[in-house]
C-alpha positions in Angstrom: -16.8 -47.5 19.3 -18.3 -46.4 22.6 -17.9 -48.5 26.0 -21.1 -48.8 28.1 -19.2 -47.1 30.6 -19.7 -43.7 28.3 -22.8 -44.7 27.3 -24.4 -44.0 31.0 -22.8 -41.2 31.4 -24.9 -38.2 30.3 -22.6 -35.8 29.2 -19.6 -38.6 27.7 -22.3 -39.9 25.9 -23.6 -36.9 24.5 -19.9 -35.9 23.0 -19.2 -39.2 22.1 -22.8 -40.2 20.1 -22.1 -37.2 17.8 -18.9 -38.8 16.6 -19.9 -42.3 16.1 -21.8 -42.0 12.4 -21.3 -45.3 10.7 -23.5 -44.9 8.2 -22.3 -42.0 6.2 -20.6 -43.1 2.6 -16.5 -44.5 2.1 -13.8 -42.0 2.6 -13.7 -38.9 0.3 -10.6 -36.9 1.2 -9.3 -33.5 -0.3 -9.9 -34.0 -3.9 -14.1 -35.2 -3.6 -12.3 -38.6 -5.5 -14.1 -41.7 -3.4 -11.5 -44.1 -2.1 -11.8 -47.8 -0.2 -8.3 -47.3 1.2 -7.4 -48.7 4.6 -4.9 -47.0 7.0 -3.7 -48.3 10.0 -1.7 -46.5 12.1 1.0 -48.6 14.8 2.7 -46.6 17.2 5.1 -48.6 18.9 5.8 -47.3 22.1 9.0 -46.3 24.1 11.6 -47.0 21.2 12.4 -49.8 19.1 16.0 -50.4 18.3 16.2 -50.1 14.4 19.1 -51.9 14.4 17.8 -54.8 16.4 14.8 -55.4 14.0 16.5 -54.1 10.8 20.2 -54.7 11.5 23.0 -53.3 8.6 25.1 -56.6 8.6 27.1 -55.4 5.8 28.1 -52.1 7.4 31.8 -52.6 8.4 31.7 -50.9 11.4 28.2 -53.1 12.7 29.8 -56.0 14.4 32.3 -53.7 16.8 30.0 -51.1 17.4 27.2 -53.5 18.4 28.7 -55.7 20.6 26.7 -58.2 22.6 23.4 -57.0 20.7 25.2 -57.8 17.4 22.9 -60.9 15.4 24.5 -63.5 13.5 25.0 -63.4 9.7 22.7 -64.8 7.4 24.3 -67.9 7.5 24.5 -68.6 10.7 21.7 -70.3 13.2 19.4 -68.0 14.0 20.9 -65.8 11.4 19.9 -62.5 9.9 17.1 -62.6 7.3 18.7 -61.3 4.5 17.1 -58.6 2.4 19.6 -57.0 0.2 23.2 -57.9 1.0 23.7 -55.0 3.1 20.3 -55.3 5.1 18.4 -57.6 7.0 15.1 -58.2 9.6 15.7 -59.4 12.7 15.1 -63.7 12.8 11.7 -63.1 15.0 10.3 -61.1 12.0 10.0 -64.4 9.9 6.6 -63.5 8.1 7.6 -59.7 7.8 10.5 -61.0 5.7 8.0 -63.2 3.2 5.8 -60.3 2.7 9.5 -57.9 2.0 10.1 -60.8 -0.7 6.2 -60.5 -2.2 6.8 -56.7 -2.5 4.0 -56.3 0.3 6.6 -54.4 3.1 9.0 -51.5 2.8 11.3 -50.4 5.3 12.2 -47.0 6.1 15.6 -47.0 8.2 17.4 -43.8 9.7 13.8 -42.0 10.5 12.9 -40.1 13.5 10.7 -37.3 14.2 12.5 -33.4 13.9 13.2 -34.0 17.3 17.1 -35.1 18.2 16.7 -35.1 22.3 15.7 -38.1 24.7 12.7 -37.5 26.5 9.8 -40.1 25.8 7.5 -38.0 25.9 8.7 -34.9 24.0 9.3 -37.3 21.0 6.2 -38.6 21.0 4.6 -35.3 21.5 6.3 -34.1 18.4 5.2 -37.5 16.7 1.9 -37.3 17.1 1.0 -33.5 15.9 3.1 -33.3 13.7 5.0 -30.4 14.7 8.7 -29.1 14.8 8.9 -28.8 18.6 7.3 -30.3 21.4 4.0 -28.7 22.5 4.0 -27.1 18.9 0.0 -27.8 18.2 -2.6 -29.0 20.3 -4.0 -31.6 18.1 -2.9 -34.3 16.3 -2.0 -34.5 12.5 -4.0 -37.8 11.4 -7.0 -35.4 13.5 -5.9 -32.7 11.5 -5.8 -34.5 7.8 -9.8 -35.7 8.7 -11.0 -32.0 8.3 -10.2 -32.4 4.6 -13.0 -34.7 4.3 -16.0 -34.5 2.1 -19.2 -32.9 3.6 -20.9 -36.3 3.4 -19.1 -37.3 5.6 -17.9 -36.2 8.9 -14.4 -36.0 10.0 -15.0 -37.9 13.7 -16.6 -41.3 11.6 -13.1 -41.9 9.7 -11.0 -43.0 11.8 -11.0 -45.3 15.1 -8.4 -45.4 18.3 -8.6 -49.0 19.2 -7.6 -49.2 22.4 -8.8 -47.9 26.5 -7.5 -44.5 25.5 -7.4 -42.0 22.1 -3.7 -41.1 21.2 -2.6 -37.3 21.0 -2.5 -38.0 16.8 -6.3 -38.5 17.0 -7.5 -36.2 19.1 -9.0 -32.8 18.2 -11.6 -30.7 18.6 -14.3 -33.1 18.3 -14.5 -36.5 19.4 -13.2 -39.7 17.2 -15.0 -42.5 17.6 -12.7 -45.3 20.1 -13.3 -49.3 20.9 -11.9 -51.3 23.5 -13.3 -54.5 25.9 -14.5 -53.7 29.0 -16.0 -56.1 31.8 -18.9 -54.4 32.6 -22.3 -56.6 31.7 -24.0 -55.6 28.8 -27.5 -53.8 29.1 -30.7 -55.8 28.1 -33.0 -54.9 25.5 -35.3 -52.9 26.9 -32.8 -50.7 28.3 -31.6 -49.8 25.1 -34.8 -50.0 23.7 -35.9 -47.1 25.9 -32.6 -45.0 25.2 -33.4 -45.4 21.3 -37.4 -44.3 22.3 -35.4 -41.3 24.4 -33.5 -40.2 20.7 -35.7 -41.3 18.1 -37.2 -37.4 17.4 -33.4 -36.0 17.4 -32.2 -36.3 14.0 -28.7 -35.5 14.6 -28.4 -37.8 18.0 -31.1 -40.6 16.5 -29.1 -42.0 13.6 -25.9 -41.9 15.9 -27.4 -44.3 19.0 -28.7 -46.5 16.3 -25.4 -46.9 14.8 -23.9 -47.1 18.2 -26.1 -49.8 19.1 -25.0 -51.4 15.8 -21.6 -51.3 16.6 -22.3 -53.0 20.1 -24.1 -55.8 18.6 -21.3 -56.4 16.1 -18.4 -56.2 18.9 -20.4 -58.0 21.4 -19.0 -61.4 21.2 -15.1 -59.9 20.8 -16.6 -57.7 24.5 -17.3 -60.7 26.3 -13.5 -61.6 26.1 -11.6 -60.8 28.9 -8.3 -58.7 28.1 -5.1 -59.9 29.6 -1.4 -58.6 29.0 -0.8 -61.7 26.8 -3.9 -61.7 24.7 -4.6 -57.8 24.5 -2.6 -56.6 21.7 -4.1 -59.6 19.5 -7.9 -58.9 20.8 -7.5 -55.3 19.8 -6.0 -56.5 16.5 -9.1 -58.7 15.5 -11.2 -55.8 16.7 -9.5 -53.1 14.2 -10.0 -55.9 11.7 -13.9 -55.9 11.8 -14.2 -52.5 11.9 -12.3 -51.8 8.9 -13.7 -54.6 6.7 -17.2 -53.1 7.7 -18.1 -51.2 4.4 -19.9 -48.4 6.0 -17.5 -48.4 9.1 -14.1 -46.4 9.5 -11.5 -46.5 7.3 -8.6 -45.5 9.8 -7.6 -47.2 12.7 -4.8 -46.5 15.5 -3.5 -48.6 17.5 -0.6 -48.4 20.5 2.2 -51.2 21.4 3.7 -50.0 24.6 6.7 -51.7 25.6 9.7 -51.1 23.4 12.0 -49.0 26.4 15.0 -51.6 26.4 17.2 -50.1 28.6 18.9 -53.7 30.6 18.7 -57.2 29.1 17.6 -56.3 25.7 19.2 -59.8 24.5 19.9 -60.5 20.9 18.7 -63.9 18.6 17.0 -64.3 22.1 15.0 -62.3 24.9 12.5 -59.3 25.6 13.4 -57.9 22.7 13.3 -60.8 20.0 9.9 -61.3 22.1 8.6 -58.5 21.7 9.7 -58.6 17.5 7.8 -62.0 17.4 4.7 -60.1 18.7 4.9 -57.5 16.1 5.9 -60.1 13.3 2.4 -62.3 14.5 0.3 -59.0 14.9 1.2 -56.9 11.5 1.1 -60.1 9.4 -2.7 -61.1 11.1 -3.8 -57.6 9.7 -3.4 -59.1 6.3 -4.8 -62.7 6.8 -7.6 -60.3 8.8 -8.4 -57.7 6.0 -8.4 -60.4 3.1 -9.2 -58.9 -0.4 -9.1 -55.9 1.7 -5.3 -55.5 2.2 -5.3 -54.6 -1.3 -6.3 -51.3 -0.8 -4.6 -50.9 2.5 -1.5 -49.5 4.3 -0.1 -50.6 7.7 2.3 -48.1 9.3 4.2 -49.1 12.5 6.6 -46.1 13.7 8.5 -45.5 17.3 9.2 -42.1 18.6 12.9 -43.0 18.2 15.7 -45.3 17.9 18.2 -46.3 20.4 21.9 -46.2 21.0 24.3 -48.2 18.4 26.3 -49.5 21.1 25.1 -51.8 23.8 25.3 -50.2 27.5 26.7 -51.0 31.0 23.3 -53.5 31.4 23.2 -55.3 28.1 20.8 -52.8 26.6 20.8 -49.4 24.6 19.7 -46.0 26.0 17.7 -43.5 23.8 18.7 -42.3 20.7 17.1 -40.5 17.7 17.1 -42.5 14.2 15.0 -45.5 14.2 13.5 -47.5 11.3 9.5 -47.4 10.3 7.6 -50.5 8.7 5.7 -49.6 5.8 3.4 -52.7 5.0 0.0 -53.3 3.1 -1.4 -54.6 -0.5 -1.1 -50.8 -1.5 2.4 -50.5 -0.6 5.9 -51.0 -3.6 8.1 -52.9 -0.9 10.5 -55.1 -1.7 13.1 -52.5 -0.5 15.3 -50.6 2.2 14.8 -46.7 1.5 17.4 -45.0 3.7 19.8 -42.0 3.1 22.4 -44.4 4.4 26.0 -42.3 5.8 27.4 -45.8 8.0 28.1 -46.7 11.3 31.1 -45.2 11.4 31.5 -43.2 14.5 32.2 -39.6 13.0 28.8 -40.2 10.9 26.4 -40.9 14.2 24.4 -38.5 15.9 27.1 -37.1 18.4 28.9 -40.2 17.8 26.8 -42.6 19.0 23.4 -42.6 17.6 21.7 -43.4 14.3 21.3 -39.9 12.3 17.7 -39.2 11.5 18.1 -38.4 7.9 14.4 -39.2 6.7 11.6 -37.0 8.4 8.9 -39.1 9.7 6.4 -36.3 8.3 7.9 -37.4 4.8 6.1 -40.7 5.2 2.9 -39.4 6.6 2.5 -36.4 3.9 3.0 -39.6 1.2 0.5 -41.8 3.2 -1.9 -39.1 3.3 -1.7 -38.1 -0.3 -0.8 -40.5 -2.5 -2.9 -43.5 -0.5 -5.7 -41.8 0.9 -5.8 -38.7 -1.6 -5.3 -35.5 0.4 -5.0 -32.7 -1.1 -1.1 -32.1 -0.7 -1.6 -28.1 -0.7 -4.2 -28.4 2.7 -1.5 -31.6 3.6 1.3 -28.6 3.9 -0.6 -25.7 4.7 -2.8 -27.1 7.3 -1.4 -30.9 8.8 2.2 -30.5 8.8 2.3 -26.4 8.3 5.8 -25.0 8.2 7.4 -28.1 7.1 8.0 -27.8 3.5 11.5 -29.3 3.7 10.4 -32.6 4.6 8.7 -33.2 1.2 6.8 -36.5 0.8 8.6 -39.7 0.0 7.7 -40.7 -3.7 7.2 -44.0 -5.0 5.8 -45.5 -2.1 2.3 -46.3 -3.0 0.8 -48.2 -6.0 -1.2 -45.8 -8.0 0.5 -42.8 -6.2 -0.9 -39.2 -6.7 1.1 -37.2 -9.1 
């Protein structure tokens, strides 16, 4: 979870080797109960369109208000898939809408941060810690949720940012452990044979190098693979895969999908965005073929800072709006449903009459992820992840076995 590059430099590596124990036991959150739940945590970058990927066919006023980025009905080519009459996913989300009919994948439509302007990065700001406002905390919820951890078990070793960088939701004041590939050649044995000799009388460092060195050996293979844009996304996928099916590894991982700002030639049945749909559909559904007996006991979360505009713009696109719609998938997930505090599409019902209201708070999923899923304590989940947000109480009846 460290990249060479860190490892030879003295004081990266020093912060970074005390936040890489893989050997310490499974995740033990709030209530000292021991869980083997998985969490995986997909932000998707720049602003899907909920309406593209989970279009409301049956609304009346869909068809007029969408325009050009309007899909077929369900029986058409390239039609709508159909979840409820009313509902549907977007025909590039063809697996997606078999695990919806196996009860495997919720969706969570009309969901946005409490944030209702348009800046990127504003909204993702207020995403990631979890606050009111912009700027509101300096560290990131999911960060913030690890402190409730058991003292065998240090907060840092939990959860993984796969990917070059460590997202805002991760970060804190000590470093979480991070993996990506980079092209630099891999040092020979008796190189790290002599930085083992240099640790082996520190028994706090010791044990962390050795599981660092563990780590390298078991990634090596997936390091020698060159990223490019096309395979990236899947490389980082398989990577989050093997740590997470390692018993003694994290049990948390984050990744990032950039490229969901579809301002000009968004397209419909056809184009970037049904491209970049068919990406997500292959990705979230190779979590589950990855994770095998292990998606049982794991939830896949894939939200977007916001949603867009219900009406197609000047350039065959939609401009930045505020409710968007959240994937809730996984073996640990009651899907098999739409949850949405559905007004319509008419006009006097959007968000300044022309955007999605956010009527679910995106910190209602989290607190019920958190707690019911990977058993936080829901008093520290209030007081001390999300405080001052006791109005945007946790969505029940999201998770098999849920916390009462």
């Amino acid at each position: 979870m460290i990249t060479r590059r860190q490892l030879f430099s003295r004081t990266i590596a020093l912060s970074a080797f005390a936040a890489l124990s893989l050997s310490a036991p499974g995740l033990v959150l709030g209530r000292g109960e021991k869980a083997r739940s998985r969490f995986v945590l997909m932000i998707l970058r720049g602003g899907m369109d909920g309406l593209a990927a989970v279009p409301a066919y049956g609304d009346p006023h869909y068809r007029t208000l969408r325009g050009a980025l309007a899909l077929p009905d369900p029986d058409q080519p390239s039609g709508i898939l159909d979840l409820d009459g009313h509902f549907g996913l977007h025909p590039s989300l063809k697996q997606l809408h078999e695990l919806y009919r196996s009860g495997e994948l919720a969706i969570i439509h009309g969901t946005a941060p409490p944030y209702q302007q348009r800046s990127h990065f504003d909204a993702q700001n207020v995403l990631e810690c979890g606050a009111d406002a912009p700027r509101g905390l300096s560290d990131g919820w999911l960060y913030r949720a690890l402190t409730a951890v058991d003292s065998r078990r240090q907060q840092e070793d939990i959860a993984v940012a796969v990917g070059p960088s460590i997202p805002l939701v991760l970060r804190g004041e000590k470093v979480v452990g991070s993996w990506a590939p980079d092209n630099l050649p891999h040092p020979d044995d008796d190189t790290m044979s002599r930085i083992l000799a240099l640790y082996a009388h520190d028994t706090t460092l010791a044990p962390k190098v050795a599981a660092m060195m563990e780590m390298q050996s078991k990634m090596a293979d997936m390091e020698a693979v060159r990223p490019s844009q096309n395979n990236r996304l899947k490389l980082l996928t398989e990577a989050a895969v093997r740590l997470l099916s390692d018993a003694n590894g994290p049990a948390i991982a984050v990744l990032e999908v950039n490229g969901w700002d579809t301002h000009a030639a968004q397209g419909a049945t056809t184009g970037r965005l049904a491209n970049k749909l068919r990406g997500l559909d292959e990705t979230l559904t190779s979590l589950r073929t990855g994770l095998g007996k292990n998606w049982q006991n794991t939830v896949v979360l894939a939200v977007t800072e916001f949603g867009r505009t219900v009406a197609a713009n000047g350039t065959k696109g939609s401009d930045h709006g505020v409710g968007g719609a959240a994937l809730l998938l996984g073996g640990a997930v009651i899907g098999g449903r739409v949850i949405a505090d559905w007004q319509g599409l008419d006009p006097q019902h959007l968000h300044k009459g022309r955007d999605l209201p956010a009527t679910i708070d995106q910190r209602q999923i989290f607190k019920a992820v958190l707690v019911d899923h990977l058993g936080a304590d829901p008093d520290l989940v209030e007081d001390r992840v999300f405080p001052d947000s006791r109005l945007a109480t946790r969505l029940p009846g999201l998770i098999v076995g849920q916390q009462p």
